[in-house]
N, C-alpha and C positions, 0 to 999 in steps of 0.2 A: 504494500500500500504506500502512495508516497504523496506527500503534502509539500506545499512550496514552504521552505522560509520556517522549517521546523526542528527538533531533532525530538527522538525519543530515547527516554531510559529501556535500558535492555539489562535483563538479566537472565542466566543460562546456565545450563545443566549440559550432562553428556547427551543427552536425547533431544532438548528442544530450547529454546532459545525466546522467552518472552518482552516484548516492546512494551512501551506504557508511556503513551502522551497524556501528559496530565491536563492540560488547557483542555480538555476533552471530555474530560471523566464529569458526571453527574452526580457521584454517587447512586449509583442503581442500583449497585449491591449486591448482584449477581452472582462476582468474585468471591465477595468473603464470606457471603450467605453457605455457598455452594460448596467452597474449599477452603475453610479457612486456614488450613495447616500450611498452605501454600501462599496465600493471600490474609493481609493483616496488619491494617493500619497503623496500628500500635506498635509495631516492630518493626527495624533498622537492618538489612533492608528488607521493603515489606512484603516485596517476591521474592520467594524460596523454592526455583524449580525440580528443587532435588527432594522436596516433602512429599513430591506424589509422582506416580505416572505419568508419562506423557501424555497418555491418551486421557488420563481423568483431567488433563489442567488442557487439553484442545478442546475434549466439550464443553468446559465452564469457560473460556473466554469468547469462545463461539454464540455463547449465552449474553454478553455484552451487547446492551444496544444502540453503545455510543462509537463503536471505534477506537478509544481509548485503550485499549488491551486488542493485540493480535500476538500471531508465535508463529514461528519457524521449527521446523522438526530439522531435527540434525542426526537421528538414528535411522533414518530410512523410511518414517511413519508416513501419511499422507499431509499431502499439504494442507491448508485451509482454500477453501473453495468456496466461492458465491452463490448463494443460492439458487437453485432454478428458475421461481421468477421474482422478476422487480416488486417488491412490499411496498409500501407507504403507510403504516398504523399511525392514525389520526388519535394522541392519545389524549383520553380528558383534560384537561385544564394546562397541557403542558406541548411537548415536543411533535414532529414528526419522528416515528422510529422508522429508517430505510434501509434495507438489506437488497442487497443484490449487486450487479456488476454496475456502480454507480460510478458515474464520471460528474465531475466537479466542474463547471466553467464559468470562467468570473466575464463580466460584462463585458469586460473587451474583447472574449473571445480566446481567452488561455484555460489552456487542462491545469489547474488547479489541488485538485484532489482526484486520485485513483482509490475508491476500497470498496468493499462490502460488507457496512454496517455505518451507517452515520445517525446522529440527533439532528436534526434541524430543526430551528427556533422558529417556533409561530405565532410569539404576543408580541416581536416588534421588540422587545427591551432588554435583547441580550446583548452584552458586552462584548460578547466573542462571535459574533456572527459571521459565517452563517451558520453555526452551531449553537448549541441549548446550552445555556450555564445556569442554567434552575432560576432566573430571573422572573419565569410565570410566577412563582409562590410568593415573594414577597409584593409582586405589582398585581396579585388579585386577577389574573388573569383567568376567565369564567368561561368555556369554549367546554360543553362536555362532550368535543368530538363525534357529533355524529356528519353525515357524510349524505345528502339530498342526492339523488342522480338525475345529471342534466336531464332534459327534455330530448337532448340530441344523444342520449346514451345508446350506443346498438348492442345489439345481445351479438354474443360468438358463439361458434358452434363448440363442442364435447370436444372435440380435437382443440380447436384456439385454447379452450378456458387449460390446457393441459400440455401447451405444447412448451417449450422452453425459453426465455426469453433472452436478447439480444443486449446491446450495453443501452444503459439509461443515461442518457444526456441532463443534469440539472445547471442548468444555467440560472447563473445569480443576475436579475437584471438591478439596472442601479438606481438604490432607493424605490424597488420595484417588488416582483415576487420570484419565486423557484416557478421556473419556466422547465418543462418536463418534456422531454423528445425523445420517444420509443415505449416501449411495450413497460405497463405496469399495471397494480393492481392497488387501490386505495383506499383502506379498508377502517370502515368506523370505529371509534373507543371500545364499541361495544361485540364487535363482532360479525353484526347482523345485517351491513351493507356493504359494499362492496363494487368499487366502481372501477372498471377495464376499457382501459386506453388507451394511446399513443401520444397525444398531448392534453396538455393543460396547463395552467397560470394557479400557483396555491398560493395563497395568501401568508404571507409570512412578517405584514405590519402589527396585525390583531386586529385589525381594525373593522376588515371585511363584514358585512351583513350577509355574505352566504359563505363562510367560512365550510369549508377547509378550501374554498376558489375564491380567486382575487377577484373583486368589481371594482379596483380601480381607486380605491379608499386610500390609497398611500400619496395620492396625489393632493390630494386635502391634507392631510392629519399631521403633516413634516416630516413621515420617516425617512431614516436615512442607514439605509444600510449596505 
């Protein structure tokens, strides 16, 4: 995965080799919930990839739904791999969680970020954009993610809803929204909706009246991101 203008902490074992951007991390908790013998705030340093398997510490960072945590197998294991298709979970009162082969591109047109798994910020008030740095919770940020489907939504067939998906374009437009180009799937806080497309404009000021889609609200309100 590779980010412009970053570096990450890495720490390693015979078997695998764990990264860790922290400008990234949300706290999800995934990590320590799920392993903590490995992962553990409290402790100097607070990856230790020789407390478990490789394979036990590639499914829990695999479980990360920021990006913050990825690994490298160095024993021969499999690599970490993108999911089959492009996600977008629209999550209540806070992030978009996106998984898949997502490409990053800033307004002028440059590849940005490579990975499969980002937060991207949807109240407009994060410090670190285009990513989520928990700034929904203190700025009241009230969106319980659910997900309308356009009027212009076309159903696919058993085959499309199942076929495999191609790289996801998000382009950050400026002081605009995450502008989306190719195959994804958009799916409510709740579960229960679910919208398949190849483009859209999300809203990523807070601002929007049909949230999780831009109308344009950022043009008013002064965001700037």
């Amino acid at each position: 995965m590779t980010e412009a203008g970053t570096s990450a902490k890495r720490y390693t074992s015979d078997a695998i080799a764990v990264t860790f951007e922290g400008h990234r991390c949300i706290h999800a908790a995934e990590c320590v919930r799920r392993l903590p013998a490995v992962f553990d705030k409290n402790r100097r340093p607070w990856v230790l990839p020789t407390a478990a398997s490789a394979d036990e510490i590639a499914v829990v960072i695999e479980r990360c739904p920021t990006g913050a945590l990825h690994y490298e197998r160095t024993d021969g294991g499999p690599a970490e791999r993108p999911t089959a298709r492009n996600t977008l979970h629209v999550r209540a009162r806070g992030p978009y969680y996106a998984r898949g082969k997502l490409r990053v591109i800033t307004a002028q047109g440059e590849l940005y970020l490579n990975d499969v798994r980002i937060a991207f910020c949807r109240c407009g008030q994060s410090q670190n954009k285009p990513f989520c740095d928990n700034s929904h919770i203190a700025g009241g940020f009230d969106d319980l993610g659910a997900v309308t489907l356009p009027a212009t939504a076309g159903a696919e067939s058993p085959a499309e809803q199942g076929a495999e998906h191609g790289d996801l374009s998000i382009k950050l437009r400026a002081n605009g929204p995450l502008r989306l180009d190719g195959d994804f799937e958009l799916i409510s806080a709740d579960r229960q909706t679910v919208y398949r497309g190849t483009e859209t404009a999300l809203c990523r000021c807070g601002g929007s009246a049909n949230k999780p889609f831009c109308d344009g609200s950022h043009r008013h309100n002064g965001f700037q991101g």
